[in-house]
Every structure is written in C-alpha cells, then in structure tokens.
MIVO-682759 format. One record per atom (N, C-alpha, C, O): residue in one letter; chain; atom name; y, x, z. Coordinates in steps of 0.001 Angstrom, whole numbers, plus 500000, padded with zeros to 6 digits. Example, Ala and Ser with C-alpha at 12.3 -4.5 7.8 and 13.67 -1.06 7.14 Angstrom:
BEGIN
 type mol atom     c2     c1     c3
    a   A    N 494310 513190 507800
    a   A   CA 495500 512300 507800
    a   A    C 496700 513200 507800
    a   A    O 496681 514236 508465
    s   A    N 497750 512850 507080
    s   A   CA 498940 513670 507140
    s   A    C 500030 512900 507870
    s   A    O 501138 513409 508039
***
This chain:
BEGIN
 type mol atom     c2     c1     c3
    x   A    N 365646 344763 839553
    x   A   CA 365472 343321 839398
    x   A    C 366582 342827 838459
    x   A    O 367705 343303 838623
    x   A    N 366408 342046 837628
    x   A   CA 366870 341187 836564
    x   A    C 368286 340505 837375
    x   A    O 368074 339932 838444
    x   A    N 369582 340572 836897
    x   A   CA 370281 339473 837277
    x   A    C 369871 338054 837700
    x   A    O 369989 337549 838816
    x   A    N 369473 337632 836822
    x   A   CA 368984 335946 837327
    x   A    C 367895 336048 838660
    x   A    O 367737 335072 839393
    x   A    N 367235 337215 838864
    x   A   CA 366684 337094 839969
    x   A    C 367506 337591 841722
    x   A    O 367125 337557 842892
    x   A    N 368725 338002 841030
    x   A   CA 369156 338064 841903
    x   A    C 370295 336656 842246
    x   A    O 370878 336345 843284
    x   A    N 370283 336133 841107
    x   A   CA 371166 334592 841265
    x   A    C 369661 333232 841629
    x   A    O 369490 332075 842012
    x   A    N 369217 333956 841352
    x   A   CA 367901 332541 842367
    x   A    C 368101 332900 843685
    x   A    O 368478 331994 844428
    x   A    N 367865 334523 844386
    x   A   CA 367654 334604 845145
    x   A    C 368916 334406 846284
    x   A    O 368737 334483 847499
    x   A    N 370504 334078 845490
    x   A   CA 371830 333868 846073
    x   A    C 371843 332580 845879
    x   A    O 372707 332075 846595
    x   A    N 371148 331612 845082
    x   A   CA 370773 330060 845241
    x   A    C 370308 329780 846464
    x   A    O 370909 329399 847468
    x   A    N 368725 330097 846202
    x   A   CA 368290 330236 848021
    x   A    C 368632 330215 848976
    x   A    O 368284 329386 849816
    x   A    N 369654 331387 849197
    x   A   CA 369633 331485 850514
    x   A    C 371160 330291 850545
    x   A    O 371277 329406 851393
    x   A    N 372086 330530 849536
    x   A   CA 373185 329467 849893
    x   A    C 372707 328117 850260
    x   A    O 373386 327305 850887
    x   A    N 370744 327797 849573
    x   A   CA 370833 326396 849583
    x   A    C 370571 326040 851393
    x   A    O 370863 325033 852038
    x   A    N 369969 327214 851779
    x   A   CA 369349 327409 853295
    x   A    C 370143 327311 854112
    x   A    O 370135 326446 854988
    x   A    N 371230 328454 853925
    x   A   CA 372299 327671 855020
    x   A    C 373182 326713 855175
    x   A    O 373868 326538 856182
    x   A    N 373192 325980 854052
    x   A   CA 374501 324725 853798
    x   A    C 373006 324162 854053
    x   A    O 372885 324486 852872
    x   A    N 372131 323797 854316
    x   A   CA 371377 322533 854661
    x   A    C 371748 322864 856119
    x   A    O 372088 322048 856975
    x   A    N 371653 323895 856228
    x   A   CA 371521 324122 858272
    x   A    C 372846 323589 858624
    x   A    O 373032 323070 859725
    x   A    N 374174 323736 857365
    x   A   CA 375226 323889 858444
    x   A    C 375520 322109 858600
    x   A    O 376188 321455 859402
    x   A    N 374794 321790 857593
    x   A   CA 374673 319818 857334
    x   A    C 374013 319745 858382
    x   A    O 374424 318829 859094
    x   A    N 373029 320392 858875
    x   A   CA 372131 319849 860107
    x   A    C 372607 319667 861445
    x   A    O 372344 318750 862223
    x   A    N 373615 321037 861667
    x   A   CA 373995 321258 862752
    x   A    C 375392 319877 862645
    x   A    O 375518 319151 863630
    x   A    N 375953 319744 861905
    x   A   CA 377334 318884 862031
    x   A    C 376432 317201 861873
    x   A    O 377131 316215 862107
    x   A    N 375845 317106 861721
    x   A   CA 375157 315747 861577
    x   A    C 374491 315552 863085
    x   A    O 374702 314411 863496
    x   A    N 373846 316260 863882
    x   A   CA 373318 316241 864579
    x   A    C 373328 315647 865881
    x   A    O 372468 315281 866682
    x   A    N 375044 315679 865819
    x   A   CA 375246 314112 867498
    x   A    C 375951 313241 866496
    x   A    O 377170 313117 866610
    x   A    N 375310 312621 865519
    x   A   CA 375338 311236 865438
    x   A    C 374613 310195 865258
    x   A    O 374960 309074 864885
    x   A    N 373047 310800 865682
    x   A   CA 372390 309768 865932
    x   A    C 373049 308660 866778
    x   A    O 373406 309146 867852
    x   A    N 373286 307595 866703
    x   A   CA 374300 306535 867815
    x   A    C 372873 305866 867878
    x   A    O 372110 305715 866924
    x   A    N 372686 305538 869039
    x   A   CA 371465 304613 869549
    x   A    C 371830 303334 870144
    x   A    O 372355 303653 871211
    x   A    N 371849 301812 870029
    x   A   CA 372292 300877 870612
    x   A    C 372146 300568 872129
    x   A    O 371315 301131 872843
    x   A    N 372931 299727 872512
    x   A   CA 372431 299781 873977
    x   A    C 371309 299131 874633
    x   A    O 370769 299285 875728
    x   A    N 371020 297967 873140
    x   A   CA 369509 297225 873575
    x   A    C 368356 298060 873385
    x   A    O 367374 298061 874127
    x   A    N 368595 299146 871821
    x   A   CA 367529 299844 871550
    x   A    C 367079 300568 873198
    x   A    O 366058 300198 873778
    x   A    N 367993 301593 873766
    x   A   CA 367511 302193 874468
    x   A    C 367145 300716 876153
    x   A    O 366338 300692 877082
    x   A    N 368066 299954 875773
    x   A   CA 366854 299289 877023
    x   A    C 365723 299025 876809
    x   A    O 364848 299420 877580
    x   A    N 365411 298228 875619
    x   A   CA 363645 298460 875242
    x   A    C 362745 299592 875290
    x   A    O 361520 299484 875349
    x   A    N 363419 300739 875263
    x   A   CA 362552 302040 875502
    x   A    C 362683 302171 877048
    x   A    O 361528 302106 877471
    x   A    N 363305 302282 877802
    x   A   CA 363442 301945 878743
    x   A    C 362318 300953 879472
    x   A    O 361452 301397 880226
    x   A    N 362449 299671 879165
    x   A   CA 361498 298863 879819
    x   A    C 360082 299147 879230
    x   A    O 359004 298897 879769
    x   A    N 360310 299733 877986
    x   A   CA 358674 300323 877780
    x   A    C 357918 301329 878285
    x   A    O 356688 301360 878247
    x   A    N 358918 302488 878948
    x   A   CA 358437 303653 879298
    x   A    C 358220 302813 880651
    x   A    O 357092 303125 881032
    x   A    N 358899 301693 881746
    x   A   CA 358785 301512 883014
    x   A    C 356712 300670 882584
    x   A    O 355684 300664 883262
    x   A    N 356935 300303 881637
    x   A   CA 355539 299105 881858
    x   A    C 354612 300300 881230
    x   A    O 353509 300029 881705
    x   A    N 354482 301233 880591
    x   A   CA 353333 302083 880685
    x   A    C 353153 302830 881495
    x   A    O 352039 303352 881556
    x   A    N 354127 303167 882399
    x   A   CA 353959 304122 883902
    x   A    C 353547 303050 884661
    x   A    O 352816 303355 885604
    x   A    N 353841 301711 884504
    x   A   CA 353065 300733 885947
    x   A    C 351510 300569 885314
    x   A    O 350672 300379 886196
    x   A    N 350956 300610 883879
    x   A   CA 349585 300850 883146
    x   A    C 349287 301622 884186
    x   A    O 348914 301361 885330
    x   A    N 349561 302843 883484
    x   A   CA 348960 304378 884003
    x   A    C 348567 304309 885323
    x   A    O 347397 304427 885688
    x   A    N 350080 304007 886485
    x   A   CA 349308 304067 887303
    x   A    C 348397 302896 888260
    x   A    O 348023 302819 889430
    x   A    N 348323 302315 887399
    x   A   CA 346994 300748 887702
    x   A    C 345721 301400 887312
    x   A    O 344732 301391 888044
    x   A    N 345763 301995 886087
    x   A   CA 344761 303046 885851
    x   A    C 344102 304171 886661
    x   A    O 342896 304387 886542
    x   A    N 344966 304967 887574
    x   A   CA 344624 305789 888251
    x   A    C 344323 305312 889197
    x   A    O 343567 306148 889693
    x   A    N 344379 304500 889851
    x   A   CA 344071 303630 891202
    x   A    C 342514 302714 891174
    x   A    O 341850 302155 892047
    x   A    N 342365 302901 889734
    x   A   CA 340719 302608 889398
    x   A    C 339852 303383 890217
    x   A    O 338631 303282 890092
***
C-alpha cells in the first residue's frame, strides 16, 4: 500500500478516537435546570394518571 494510504488510514483512526475521547470528557455536562426537570417530572406524573384512567376503562 502507497504511503498516503497509509496516512488516510492514521487520519481515521486518530479522527475516531479524539472524537470518542471529546465524547467521553463532555459527557457529565449536560447541566439540566431545576424547573426543566420539574416539568418532566410533572409530565411523566400526568401521563401515568392518563394511562392509568385508561386501563380502568
């Protein structure tokens, strides 16, 4: 194999793991607010009181 195919193929893989190692160090900082998660919260409580109004049909 040709030099340059062996410098694509050392592109590659460097580009593969520096995205992973960005992934892994980025990864607890999603920060979520404290209202966001009460609205998910009160949304997950009012589709489980749906559901089970539904099942009681």
């Amino acid at each position: 194999m040709p030099w340059y195919g062996w410098l694509f193929i050392a592109l590659a893989l460097g580009s593969i793991v520096g995205s992973l190692l960005m992934l892994r160090d980025n990864a607890g900082s999603n920060k979520v607010s404290k209202e966001t998660i009460a609205r998910v919260k009160a949304r997950e409580a009012e589709l489980a009181a749906e559901e089970a109004r539904e099942e009681k049909r």
